[in-house]
Structures are given as structure tokens and as C-alpha cells.
C-alpha positions in Angstrom: 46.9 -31.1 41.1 46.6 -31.6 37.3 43.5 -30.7 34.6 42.1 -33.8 34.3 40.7 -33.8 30.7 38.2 -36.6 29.6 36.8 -37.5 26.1 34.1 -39.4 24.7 36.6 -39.8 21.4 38.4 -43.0 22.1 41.5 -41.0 20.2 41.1 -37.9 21.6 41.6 -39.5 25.3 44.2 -41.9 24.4 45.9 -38.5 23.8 44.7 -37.0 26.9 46.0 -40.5 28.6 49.7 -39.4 27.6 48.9 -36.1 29.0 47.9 -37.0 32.1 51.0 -38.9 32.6 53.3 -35.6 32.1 54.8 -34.6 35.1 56.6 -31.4 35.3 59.9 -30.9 37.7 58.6 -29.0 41.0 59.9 -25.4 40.8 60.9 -25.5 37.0 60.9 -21.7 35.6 61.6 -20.4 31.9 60.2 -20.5 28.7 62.9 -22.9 27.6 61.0 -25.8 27.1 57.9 -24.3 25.5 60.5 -22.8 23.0 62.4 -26.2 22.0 58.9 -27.6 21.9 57.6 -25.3 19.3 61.0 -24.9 17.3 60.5 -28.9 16.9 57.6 -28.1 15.6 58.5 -25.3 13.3 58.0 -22.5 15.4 54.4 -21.9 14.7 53.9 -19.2 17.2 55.8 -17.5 14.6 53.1 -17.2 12.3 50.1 -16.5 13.9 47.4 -13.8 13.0 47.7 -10.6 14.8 47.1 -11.8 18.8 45.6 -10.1 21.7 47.0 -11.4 24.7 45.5 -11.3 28.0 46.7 -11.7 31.6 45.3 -10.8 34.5 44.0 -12.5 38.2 40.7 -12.0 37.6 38.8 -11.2 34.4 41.0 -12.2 32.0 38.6 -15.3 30.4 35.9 -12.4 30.1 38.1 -10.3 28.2 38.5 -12.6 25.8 34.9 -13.6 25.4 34.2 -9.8 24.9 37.3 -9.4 22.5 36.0 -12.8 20.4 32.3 -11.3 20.0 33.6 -7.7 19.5 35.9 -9.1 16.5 33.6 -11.8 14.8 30.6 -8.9 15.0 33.1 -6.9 12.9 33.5 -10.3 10.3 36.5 -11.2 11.9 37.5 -15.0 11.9 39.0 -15.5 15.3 41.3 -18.4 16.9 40.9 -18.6 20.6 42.6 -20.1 23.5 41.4 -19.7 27.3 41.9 -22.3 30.0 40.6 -24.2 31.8 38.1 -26.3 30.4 35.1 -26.8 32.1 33.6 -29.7 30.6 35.5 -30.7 27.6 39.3 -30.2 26.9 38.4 -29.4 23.5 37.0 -25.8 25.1 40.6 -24.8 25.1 41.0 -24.7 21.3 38.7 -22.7 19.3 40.1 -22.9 15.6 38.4 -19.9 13.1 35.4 -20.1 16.1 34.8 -23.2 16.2 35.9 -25.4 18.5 38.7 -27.8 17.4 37.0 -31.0 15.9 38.0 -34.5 17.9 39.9 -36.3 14.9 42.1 -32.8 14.4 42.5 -32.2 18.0 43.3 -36.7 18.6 46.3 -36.1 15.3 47.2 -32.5 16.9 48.2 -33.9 20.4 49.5 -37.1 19.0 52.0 -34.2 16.9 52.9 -32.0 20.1 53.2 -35.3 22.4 55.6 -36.9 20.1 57.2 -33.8 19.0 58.3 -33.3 23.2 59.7 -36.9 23.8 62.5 -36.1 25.6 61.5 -32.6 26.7 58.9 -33.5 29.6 56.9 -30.8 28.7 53.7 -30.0 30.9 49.9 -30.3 30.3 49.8 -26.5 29.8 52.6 -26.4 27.5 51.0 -29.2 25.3 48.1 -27.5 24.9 49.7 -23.7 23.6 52.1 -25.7 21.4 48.9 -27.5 20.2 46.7 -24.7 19.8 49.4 -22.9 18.3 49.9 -25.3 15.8 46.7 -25.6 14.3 46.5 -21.5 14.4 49.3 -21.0 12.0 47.9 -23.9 9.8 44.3 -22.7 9.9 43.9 -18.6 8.4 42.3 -16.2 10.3 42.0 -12.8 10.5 43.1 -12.3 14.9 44.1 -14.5 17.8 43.2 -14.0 21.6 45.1 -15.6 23.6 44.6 -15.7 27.7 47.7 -16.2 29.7 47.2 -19.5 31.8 49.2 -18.9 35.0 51.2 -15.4 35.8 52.3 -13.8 32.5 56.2 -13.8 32.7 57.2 -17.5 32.2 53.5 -18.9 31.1 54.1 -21.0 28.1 51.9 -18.1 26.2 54.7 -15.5 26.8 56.1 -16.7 23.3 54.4 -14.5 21.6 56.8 -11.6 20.3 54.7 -9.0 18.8 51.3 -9.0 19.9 48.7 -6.3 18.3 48.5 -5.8 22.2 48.7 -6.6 25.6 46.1 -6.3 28.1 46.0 -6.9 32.3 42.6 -7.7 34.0 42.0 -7.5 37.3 44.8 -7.9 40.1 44.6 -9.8 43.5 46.3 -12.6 45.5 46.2 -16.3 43.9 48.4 -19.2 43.1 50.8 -18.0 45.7 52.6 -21.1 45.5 53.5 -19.8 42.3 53.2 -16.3 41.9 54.8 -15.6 45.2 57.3 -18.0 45.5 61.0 -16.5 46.8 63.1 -15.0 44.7 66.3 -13.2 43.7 65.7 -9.4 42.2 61.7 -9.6 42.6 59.6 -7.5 44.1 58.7 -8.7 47.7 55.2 -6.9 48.6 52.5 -9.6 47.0 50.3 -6.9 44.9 53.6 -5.8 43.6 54.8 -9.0 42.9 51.9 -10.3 41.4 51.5 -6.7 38.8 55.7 -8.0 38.3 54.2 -11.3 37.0 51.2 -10.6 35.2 53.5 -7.7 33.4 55.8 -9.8 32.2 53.8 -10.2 28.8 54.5 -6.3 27.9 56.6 -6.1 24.4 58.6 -3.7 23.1 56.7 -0.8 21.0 53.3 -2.8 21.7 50.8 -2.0 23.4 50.4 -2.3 26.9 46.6 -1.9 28.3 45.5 -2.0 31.7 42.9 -1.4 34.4 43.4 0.8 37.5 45.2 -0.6 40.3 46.7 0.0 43.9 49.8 2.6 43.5 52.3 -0.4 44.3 50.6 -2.4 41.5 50.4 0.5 39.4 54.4 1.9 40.2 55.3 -2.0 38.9 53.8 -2.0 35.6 54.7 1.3 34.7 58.2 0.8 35.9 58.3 -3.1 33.7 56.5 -0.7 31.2 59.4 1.6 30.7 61.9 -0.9 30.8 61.0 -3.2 28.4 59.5 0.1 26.2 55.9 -1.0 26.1 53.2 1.6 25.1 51.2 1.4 28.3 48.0 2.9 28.2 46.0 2.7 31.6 42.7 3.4 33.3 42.2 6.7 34.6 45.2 8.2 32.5 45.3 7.0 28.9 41.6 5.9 29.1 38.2 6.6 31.1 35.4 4.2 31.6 32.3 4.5 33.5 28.9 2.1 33.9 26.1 4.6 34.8 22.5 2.8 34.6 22.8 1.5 31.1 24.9 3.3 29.7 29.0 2.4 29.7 31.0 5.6 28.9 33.9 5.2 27.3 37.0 7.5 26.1 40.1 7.5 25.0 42.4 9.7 23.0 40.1 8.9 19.6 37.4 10.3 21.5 34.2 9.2 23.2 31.8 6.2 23.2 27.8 5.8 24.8 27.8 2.0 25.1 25.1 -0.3 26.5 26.7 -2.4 29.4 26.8 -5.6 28.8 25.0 -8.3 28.7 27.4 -10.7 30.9 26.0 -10.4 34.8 27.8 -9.0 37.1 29.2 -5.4 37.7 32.5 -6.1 37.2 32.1 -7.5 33.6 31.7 -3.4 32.8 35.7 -3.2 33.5 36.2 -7.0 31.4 34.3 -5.1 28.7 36.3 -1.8 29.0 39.8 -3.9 28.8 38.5 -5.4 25.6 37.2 -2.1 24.2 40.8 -0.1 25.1 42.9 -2.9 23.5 41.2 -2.7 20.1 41.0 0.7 20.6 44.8 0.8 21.2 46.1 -1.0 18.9 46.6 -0.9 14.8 46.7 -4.1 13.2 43.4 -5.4 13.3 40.1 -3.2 12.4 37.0 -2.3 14.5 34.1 -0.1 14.7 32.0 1.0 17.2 29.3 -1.1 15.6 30.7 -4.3 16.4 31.9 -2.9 19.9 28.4 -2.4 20.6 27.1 -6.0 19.2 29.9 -7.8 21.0 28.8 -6.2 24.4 25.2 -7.7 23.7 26.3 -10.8 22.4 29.4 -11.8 24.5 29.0 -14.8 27.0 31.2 -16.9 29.4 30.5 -19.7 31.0 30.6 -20.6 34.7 30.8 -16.9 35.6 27.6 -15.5 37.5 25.4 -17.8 35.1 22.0 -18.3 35.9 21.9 -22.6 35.2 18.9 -23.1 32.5 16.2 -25.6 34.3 17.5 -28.8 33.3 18.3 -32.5 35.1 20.2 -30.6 38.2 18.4 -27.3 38.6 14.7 -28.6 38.6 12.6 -26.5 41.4 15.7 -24.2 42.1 17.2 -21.1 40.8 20.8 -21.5 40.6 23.6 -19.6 39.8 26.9 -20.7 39.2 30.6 -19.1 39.4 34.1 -20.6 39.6 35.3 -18.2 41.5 37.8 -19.2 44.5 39.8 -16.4 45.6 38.9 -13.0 47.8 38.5 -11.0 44.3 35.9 -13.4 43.3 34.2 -13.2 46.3 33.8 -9.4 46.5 32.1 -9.2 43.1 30.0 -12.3 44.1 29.1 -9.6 47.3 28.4 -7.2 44.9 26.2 -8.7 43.0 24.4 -10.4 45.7 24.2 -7.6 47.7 21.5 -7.6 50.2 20.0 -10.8 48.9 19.9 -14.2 50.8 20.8 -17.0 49.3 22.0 -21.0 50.4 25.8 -21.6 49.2 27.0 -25.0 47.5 30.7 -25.0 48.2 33.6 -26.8 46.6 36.9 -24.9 46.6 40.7 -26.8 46.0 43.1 -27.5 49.2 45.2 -24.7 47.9 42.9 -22.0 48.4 41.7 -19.9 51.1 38.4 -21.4 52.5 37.2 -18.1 53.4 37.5 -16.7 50.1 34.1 -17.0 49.2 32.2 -17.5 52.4 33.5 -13.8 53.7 32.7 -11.5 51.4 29.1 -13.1 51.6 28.7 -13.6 55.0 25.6 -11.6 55.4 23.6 -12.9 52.6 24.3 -17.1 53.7 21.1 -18.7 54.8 23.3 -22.1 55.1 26.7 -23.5 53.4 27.2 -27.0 52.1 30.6 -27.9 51.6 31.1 -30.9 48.7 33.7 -32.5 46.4 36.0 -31.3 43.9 36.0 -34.1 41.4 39.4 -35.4 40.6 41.1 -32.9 43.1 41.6 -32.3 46.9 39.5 -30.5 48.3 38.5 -28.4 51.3 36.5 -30.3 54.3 33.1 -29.0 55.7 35.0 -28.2 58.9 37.8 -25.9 57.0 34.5 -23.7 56.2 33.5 -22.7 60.0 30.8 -24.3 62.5 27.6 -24.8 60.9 28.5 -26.0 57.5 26.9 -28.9 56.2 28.5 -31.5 53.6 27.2 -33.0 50.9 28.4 -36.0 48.6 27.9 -34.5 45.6 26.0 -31.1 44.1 22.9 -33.0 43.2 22.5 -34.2 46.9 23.4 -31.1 48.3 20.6 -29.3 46.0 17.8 -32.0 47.1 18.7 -31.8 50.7 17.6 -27.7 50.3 13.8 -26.4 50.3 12.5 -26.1 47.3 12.2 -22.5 45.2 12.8 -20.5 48.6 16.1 -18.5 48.2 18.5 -18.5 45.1 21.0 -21.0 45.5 24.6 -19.9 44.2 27.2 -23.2 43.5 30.8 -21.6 43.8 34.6 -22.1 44.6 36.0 -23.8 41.6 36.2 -24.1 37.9 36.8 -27.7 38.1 33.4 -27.7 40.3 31.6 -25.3 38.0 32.9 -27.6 34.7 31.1 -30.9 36.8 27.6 -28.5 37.2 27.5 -27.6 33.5 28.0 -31.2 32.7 25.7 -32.9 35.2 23.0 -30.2 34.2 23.1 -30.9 30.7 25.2 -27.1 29.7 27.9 -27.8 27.4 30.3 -24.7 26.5 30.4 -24.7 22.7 
């Protein structure tokens, strides 16, 4: 499986062209390529504004939308990089908030690609060495950063002195990966995975998490200790609760009466409180409760519980769309659906667990219609249980369902999700 990554800049994708053609050795671990990469190209990560760098299974993207509007409502200029894209590659570069121009991203990935000749670097390792780059050329005032697979040998682990560290949610995914056997690991998954994701923690920075299982939780403490991060977690170093509309909030600096946010979902109330205990944990870059509160109103994040606008796909129908794909994703889908029927438009990768949606939602399904991954292999209508139907594509899926009856909800993969906002006119920005 690669991102596939299109442009409608004839130099942007004769850039993306080379990218496409990296191929990375199956089973190669280590940051050492991502480190001869950027010393070639004067080890930019080096000189980057203060960053926030976020891990996590779940959440993580959120966390740094929240961070991004709780820092540019305080004035703060703001380089960003999340992955993956959902419509344009360019999403994965935001450069003093704005997202990276096509003539500077085309001459910025013609620098990293030649820069690696001889290095076969991967598509992921590009783009940090790229949107590294251009952060240390461009000033700002901060830098979030969202670790793109794991934590411990993700090309972002570079980063030697964050302002702070922060873990989202934890569950099961990318066990090819994350699980894979290994000498001196931990071997019970949760654990594992909490011994990946923990692998960003820094010596004498902070460390900020949410609550987790005790295995999870005995794993980052112990990493924690050894590497001499100051770990500050849920329910010990810092409280938060969503009561009505109100999110409580406190810490050691005391307490905060927040409104919950604006981002659907029940579970963006923990995204938010992550963001809001990093800067609250951390000393390099300033923030007041002011901005905390704007950011919480302001924040947004595509593909994740967003009610589609009516446009050229949605017509009659109320849709909602998530890129969800594994049993964490599925619960807070649940949640959020709870008690509410609805028709499901399914497209999930070959790698992931066909049931990872369709469980947790089983009681709210009026009917499932399995369809393509673009670009990708994909689960069949049969891998989804008896009764599933199959659809070419999302726009024939939606026209074979009555109109305006139930809320329709289009899940099970980014790469799905990015095709929705494209065909339906949404472009991230």
C-alpha cells in the first residue's frame, strides 16, 4: 500500500511521480535514514520553532487541530504537519498556516528527492524531511507535529527537544507494524503498542498523556523513567471532565470552566484536553486561557464525524463522514450514534479488521454497502457478513438509498473519506 498523492500542478506531480516510485526494504527499522537524509540537507530539524509532538492511535490529528487554533487564537504563527492527506498532498505541509504553495512545495520535493539519491528513502520520510525544511526556512513562533506511524522509529522521532510530548488515544492498529516480533519488547499488544507510541518521550520534556489500561499505563511510566521524561497523566497530574457544556479542567496551575468543543463527537473532549495539558505543561511557548477557550470553538478536522455540506454528492441525504477503520473508531462512532439508525457506506483497506466498524454499530445498521478504496485493496462485500450490499462507487451507493429517510454515515478509511471530500466539492484548506 502507498499514499497515492495527485496534483493538478504539472510540477508538483512530476515530484509526486518520483515519490510514488520509492520503495522502501520490507521490515527496515531505525531512524538512520531520516537522519542522513536531513544531515544532507543541513539538519533542519535542528532549527525548528518550539514543536509539540503528538502520537497516539487514535486522536492524535485532532490534537493538533485543537493545538493549531488554541496557538494562532493566542497570535501564534504555526507550522503544521499531520498525515494523511485526504484530498491534496499539499494538506501535509502547512507553512506559518497556510498551506505550502505548489511552486514551493514542486522545488521542496525536487530538494529532498535529490538530496536522498542513494538513500531510498520512503514516501513518509520525504515528506518530514520536506516539511522540515521549509519550517526552519520559514519563522514562526511553534511547530505541531503528528507522529505518522508508532512513535519510536517514525521519521518524526528526530526531534530532540520538543516543548512537549503528547499520547492520544491507545488501541490495536497497524499490527503488521506495531506488533511485529521482536527481541526485548514487550509482548502483550496494549503494552506493546503504549512501548511504541512512547518512544517519542525526551529527556527533561514533557511527557503528556491520557488515561489508559494499567498495562498501557505501567509502559509509559516505566519508558517515562528511563528515558527521564516529565510525564504528566490523566487522572494523576491532570483532571478533565465534559459535563453538559461545560469541560472541566485542572491541573497543578489550577482550574479551568471550558465550553466543549465545537468538533462532534464525545471523544473530541479528551483530543481537546490532550491539547489543553500540553500547553499547559510546558514552558516555551505562551497561552492563555483566552485563546484555549477560542481554539475549542474554532478548531476543525476534516473527515472526522463531519456532517458533508449539501453539495454534488450529498444532495437529498444527510451524510456524515469518518475515516475511521479500527475497533477504537468504531466505539466512538457507537457513541455518537447511539440509539440512532442509520444506512452504512463502507470502504475499509485489506489490512484491517472488517468488523471494526460494522460491530460496534450493529444495532443502529438499517443496511451496509461495501465499495472501493480508490487506489488501494480493499475489503469485499462478503468480508462484511450476509446481507451487505456492494456498490461501485460512493455516488452509486448513495443513489441506490431512499431518499432523506435515515442519516447515512460513509466510513472505514481516510483514503475513502479523502475521495468523499473531493467528489462532494470539500477541499481541506
Amino acid at each position: 500500500m502507498r499514499d497515492f498523492a495527485r496534483s493538478d500542478s504539472a510540477a508538483v506531480q512530476e515530484q509526486l511521480d518520483r515519490l510514488a516510485r520509492l520503495s522502501v526494504p520490507d521490515g527496515r527499522l531505525g531512524l538512520g535514514t531520516i537522519r542522513a537524509l536531513l544531515e544532507r540537507l543541513g539538519n533542519p530539524h535542528h532549527h525548528l520553532p518550539p514543536v509539540l509532538h503528538v502520537a497516539g492511535t487514535n486522536g492524535k490529528g485532532s490534537t493538533c487541530a485543537f493545538l493549531r487554533a488554541m496557538l494562532e487564537a493566542q497570535g501564534h504563527t504555526v507550522h503544521v504537519t499531520t498525515s494523511p492527506h485526504l484530498v491534496r498532498y499539499n494538506e501535509r505541509i502547512r507553512v506559518a498556516g497556510k498551506l505550502v504553495e505548489d511552486d514551493r512545495l514542486a522545488a521542496l520535493l525536487a530538494q529532498v528527492l535529490d538530496a536522498g539519491e542513494g538513500l531510498n528513502p520512503s514516501f513518509f520520510e520525504v515528506t518530514i524531511a520536506a516539511g522540515f525544511t521549509e519550517f526552519a526556512r520559514v519563522p514562526a513562533d511553534a511547530c505541531v507535529v503528528e507522529v505518522g506511524l508508532g512513535g519510536r522509529f517514525d521519521a518524526t522521532n528526530v526531534i530532540e527537544r520538543p516543548a512537549a510530548c503528547g499520547i492520544a488515544a491507545l488501541g490495536i492498529d497497524h499490527e503488521r507494524f506495531l506488533l511485529a516480533p521482536e527481541k526485548d519488547v514487550p509482548q502483550r499488544p496494549l503494552a506493546r503498542i503504549a512501548f511504541e507510541k512512547a518512544g517519542i518521550a525526551k529527556p527533561g520534556r514533557p511527557l503528556v498523556t491520557l488515561h489508559y489500561a494499567d498495562e498501557a499505563a505501567t509502559e509509559i511510566e516505566r519508558i517515562a523513567e528511563e528515558r527521564t521524561a516529565i510525564l504528566a497523566m490523566r487522572g494523576r497530574d491532570w483532571t478533565s471532565s465534559a459535563l453538559g457544556n461545560v469541560l472541566h479542567y485542572s491541573d497543578s496551575h489550577g482550574e479551568l470552566h471550558l465550553p466543549v468543543p465545537s468538533m462532534v463527537g464525545a471523544h473530541q473532549a479528551e483530543n481537546a484536553a490532550l491539547a489543553i495539558a500540553m500547553l499547559r505543561h510546558q514552558s516555551l511557548i505562551p497561552i492563555a486561557e483566552e485563546a484555549i477557550v477560542s481554539g475549542l470553538r474554532n478548531a476543525h478536522w476534516p473527515a472526522r464525524l463531519q456532517r458533508l455540506r449539501p453539495g454534488p454528492l450529498t444532495r437529498e441525504h444527510e451524510v456524515w463522514l469518518d475515516g475511521g477503520h479500527n475497533p477504537s473508531a468504531g466505539a466512538a462512532l457507537a457513541q455518537h450514534f447511539e440509539g440512532q439508525r442509520l444506512h452504512l457506506i463502507l470502504g475499509m483497506l485489506k489490512n484491517k479488521d472488517p468488523a471494526a466498524i460494522i460491530r460496534p454499530l450493529a444495532g443502529n445498521l438499517a443496511s451496509i454497502t461495501a465499495v472501493p478504496v480508490p487506489d488501494h485493496e480493499f475489503h469485499s462485500p462478503q468480508d462484511f457478513g450476509k446481507g451487505t450490499g456492494a456498490a461501485e462507487s460512493v455516488p452509486e451507493a448513495l443513489e441506490a438509498l431512499p431518499k432523506g429517510s435515515l442519516p447515512v454515515l460513509i466510513a472505514g478509511s481516510l483514503y475513502l473519506a479523502g475521495e468523499v471530500l473531493r467528489l462532494n466539492g470539500e477541499y481541506p484548506d
